[in-house]
N, CA, C and O atoms as a DFTB+ gen file, in Angstrom:
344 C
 N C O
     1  1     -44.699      48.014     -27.699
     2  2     -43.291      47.992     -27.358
     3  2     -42.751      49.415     -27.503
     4  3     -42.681      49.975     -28.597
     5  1     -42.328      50.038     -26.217
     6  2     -41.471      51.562     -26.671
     7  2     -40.345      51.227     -27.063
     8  3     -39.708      50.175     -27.009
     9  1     -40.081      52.610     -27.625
    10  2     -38.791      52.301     -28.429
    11  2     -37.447      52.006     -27.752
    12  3     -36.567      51.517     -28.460
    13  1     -37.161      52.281     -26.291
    14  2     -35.854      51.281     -25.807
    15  2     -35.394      49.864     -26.045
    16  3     -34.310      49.340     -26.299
    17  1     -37.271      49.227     -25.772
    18  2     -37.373      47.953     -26.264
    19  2     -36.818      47.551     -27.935
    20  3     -36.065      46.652     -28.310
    21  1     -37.253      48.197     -28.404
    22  2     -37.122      47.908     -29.703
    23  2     -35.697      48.132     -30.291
    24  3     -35.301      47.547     -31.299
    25  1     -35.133      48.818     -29.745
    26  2     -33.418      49.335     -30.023
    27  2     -32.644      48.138     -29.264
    28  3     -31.593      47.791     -29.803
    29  1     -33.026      47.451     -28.066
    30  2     -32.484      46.555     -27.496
    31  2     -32.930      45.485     -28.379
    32  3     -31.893      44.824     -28.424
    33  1     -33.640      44.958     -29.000
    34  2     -34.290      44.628     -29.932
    35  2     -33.662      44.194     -31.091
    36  3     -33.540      43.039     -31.498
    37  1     -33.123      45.652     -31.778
    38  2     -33.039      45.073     -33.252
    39  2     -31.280      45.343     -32.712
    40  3     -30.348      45.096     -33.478
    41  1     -31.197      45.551     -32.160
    42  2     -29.230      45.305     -31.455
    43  2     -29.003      44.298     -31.376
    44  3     -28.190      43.691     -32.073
    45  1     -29.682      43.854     -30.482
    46  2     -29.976      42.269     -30.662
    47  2     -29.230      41.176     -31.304
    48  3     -28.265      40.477     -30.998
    49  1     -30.256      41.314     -32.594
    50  2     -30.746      41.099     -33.818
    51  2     -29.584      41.274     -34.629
    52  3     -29.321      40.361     -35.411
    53  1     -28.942      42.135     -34.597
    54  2     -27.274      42.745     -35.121
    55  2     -26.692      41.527     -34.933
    56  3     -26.526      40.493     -35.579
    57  1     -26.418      41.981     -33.800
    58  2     -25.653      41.043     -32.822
    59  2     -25.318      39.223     -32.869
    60  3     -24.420      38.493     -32.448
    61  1     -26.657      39.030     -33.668
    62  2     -26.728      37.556     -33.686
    63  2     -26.255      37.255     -34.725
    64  3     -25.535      36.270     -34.887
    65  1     -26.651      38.219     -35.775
    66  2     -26.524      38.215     -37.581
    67  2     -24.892      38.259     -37.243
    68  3     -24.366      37.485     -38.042
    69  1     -23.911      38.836     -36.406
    70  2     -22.652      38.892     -36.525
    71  2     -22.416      37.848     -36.239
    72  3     -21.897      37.112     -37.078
    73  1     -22.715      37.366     -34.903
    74  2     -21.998      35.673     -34.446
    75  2     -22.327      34.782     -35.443
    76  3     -21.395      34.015     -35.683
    77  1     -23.517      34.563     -36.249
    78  2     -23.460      33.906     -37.295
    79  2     -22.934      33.903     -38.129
    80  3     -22.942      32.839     -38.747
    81  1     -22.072      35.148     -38.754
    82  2     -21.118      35.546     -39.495
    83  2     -20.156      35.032     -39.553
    84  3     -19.511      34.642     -40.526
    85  1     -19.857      34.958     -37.850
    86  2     -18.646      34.353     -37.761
    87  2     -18.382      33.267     -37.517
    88  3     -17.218      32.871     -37.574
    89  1     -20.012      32.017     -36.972
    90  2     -19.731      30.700     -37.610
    91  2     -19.810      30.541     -38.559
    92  3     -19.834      29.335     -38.314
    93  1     -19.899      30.574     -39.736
    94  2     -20.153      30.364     -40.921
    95  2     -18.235      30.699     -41.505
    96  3     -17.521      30.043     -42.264
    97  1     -18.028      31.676     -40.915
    98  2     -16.332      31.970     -41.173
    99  2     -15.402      30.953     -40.672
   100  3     -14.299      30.778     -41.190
   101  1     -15.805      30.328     -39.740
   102  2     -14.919      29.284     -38.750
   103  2     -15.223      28.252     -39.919
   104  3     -14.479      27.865     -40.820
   105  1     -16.633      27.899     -39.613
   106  2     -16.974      26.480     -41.002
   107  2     -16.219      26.583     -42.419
   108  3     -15.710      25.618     -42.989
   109  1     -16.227      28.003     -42.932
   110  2     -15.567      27.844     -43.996
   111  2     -14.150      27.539     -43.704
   112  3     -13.719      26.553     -44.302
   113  1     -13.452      28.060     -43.042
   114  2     -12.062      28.055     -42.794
   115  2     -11.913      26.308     -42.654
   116  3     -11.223      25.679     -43.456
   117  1     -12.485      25.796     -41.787
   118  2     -12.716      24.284     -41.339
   119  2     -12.575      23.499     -42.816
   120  3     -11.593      22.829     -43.135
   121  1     -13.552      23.684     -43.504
   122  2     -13.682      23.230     -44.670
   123  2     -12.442      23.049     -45.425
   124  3     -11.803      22.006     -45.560
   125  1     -12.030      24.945     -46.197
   126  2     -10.704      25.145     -46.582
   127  2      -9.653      24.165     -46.172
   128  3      -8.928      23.650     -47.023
   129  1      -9.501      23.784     -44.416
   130  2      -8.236      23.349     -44.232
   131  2      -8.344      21.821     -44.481
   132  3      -7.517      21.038     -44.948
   133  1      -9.397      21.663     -44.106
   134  2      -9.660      20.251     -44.735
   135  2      -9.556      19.726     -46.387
   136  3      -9.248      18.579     -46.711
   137  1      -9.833      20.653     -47.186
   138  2      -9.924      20.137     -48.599
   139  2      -8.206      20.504     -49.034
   140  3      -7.758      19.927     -50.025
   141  1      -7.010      21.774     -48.012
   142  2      -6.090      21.489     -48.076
   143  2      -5.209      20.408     -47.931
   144  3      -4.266      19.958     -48.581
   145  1      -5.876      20.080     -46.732
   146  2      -5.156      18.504     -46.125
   147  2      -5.151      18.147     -47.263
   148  3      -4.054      18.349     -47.783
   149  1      -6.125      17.544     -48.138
   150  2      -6.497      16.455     -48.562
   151  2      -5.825      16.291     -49.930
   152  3      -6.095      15.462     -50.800
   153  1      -4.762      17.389     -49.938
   154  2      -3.852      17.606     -51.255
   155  2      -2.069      16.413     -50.544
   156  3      -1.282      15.890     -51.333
   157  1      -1.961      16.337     -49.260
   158  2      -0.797      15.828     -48.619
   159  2      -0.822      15.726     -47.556
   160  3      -1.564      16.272     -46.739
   161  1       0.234      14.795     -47.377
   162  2       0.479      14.558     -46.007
   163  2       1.257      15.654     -45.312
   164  3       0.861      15.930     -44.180
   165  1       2.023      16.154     -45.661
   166  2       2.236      18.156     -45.071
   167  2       1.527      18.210     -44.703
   168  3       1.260      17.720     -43.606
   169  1       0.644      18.976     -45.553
   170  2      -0.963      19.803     -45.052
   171  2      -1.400      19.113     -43.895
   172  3      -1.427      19.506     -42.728
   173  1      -1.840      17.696     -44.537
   174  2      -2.558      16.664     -43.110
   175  2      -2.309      16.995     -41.756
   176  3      -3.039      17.268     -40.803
   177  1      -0.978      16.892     -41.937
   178  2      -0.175      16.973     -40.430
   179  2       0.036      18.632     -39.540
   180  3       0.190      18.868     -38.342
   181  1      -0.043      19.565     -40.758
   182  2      -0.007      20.766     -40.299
   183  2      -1.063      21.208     -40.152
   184  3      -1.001      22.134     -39.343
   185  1      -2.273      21.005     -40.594
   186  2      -3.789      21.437     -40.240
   187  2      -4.066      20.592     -39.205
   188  3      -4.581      21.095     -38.207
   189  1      -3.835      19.392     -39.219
   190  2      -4.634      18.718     -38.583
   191  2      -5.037      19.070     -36.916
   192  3      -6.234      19.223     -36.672
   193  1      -4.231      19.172     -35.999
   194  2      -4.167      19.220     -34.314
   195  2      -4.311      20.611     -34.257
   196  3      -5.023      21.019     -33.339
   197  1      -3.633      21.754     -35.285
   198  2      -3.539      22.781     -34.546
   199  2      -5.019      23.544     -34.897
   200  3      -5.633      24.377     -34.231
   201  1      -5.314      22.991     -36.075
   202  2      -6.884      23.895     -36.317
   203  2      -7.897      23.210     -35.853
   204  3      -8.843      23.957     -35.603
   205  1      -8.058      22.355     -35.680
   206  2      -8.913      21.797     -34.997
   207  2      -9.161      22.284     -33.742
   208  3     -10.295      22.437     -33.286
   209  1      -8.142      22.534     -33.167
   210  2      -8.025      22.738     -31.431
   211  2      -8.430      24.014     -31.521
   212  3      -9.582      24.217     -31.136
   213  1      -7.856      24.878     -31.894
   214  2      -8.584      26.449     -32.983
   215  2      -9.557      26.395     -32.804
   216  3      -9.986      26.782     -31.717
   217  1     -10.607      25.766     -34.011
   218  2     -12.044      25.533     -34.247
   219  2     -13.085      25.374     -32.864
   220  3     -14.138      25.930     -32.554
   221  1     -12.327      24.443     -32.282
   222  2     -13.126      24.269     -31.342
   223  2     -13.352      24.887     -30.075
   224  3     -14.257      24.738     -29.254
   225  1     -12.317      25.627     -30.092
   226  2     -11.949      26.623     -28.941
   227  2     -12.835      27.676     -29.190
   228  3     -13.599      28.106     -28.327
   229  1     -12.730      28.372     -31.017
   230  2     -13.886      29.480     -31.179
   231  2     -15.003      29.310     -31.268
   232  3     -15.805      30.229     -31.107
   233  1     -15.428      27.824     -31.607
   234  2     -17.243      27.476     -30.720
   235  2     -17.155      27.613     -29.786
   236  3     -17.818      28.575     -29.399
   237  1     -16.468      26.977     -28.836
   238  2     -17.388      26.961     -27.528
   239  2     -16.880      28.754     -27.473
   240  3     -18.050      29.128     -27.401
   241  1     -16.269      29.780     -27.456
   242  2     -16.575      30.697     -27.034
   243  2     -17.409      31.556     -27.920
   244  3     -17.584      32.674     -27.435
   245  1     -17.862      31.402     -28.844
   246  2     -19.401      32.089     -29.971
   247  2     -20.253      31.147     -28.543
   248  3     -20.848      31.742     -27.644
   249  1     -20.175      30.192     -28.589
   250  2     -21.692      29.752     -27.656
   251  2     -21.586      30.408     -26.780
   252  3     -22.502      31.226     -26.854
   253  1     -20.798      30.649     -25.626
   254  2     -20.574      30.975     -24.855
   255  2     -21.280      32.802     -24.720
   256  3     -22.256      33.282     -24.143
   257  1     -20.492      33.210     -25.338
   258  2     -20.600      34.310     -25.757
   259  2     -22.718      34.623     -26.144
   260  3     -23.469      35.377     -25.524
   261  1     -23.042      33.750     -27.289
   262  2     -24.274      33.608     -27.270
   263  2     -24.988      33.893     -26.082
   264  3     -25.682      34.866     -25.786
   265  1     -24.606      32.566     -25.271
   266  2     -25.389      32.276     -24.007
   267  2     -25.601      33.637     -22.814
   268  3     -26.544      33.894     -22.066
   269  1     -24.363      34.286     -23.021
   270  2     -24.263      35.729     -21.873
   271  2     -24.994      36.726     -22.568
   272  3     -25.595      37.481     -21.804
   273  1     -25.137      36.975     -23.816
   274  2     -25.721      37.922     -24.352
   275  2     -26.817      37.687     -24.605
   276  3     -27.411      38.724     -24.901
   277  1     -27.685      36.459     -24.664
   278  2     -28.859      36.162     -23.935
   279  2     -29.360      36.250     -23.104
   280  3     -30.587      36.335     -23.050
   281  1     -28.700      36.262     -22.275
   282  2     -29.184      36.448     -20.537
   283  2     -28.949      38.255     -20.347
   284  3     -29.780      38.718     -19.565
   285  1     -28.103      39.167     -20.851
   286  2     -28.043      40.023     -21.234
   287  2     -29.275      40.895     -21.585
   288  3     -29.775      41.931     -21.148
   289  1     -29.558      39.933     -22.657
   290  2     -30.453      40.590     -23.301
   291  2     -31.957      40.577     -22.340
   292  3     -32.700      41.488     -21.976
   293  1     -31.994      38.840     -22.108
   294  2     -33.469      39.077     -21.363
   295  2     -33.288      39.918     -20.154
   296  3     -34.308      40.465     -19.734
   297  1     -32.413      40.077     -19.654
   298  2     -32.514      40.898     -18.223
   299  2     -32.884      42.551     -18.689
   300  3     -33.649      43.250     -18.025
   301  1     -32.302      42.948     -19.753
   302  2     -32.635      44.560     -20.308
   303  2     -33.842      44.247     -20.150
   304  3     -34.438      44.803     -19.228
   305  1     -34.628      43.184     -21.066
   306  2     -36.309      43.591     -21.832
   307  2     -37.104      43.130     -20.289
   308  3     -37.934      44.020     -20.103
   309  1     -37.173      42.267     -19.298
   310  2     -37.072      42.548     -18.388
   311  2     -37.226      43.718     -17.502
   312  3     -38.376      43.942     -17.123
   313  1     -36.212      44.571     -17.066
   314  2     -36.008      45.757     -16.725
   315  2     -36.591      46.698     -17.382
   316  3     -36.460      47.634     -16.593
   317  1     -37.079      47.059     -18.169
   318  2     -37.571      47.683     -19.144
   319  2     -38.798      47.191     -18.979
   320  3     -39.553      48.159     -18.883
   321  1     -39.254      46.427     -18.915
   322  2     -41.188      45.807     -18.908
   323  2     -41.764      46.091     -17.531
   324  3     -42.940      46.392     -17.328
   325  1     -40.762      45.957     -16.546
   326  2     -41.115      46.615     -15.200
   327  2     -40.774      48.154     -15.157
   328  3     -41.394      48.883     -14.383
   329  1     -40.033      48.529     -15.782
   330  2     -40.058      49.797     -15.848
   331  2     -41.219      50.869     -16.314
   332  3     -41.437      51.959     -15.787
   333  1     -41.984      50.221     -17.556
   334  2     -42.550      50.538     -18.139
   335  2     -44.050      50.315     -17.317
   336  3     -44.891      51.210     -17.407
   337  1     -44.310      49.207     -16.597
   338  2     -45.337      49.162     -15.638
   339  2     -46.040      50.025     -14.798
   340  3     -47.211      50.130     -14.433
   341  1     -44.623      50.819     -14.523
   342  2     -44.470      51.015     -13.084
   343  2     -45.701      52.851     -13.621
   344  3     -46.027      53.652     -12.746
């Protein structure tokens, strides 16, 4: 593997370690608002619709997001393996 590969590579690799970062930040938050709820009916009613809709909005765009920078990615290493052929 030359080293373009490998920089596309461990970028990557960054890259993923961050989006995981930041599910794990959504889950906690999820959690948090949930174990708030669970002090009143306030909370209940004020966490309930608007974080949820939140939550779910910033999965599907981490997947999303995932999914393009996958295809991203294989098209570099790709380009780069024919490059390197040639």
């Amino acid at each position: 593997m030359d080293k373009r590969r490998k920089q596309i590579v461990l970028s990557y690799v960054v890259f993923l370690c961050v989006l995981a970062l930041f599910f794990f930040l959504i889950v906690g938050y999820a959690i948090s608002q949930g174990h708030i709820a669970s002090y009143g009916d306030f909370f209940k009613r004020a966490t309930d619709r608007e974080e949820r809709f939140w939550i779910r909005m910033a999965f599907v765009a981490l997947g999303n997001l995932f999914v393009f920078s996958t295809l991203i990615f294989l098209g570099f290493m790709l380009f780069f393996k024919k490059k390197n052929s040639r």
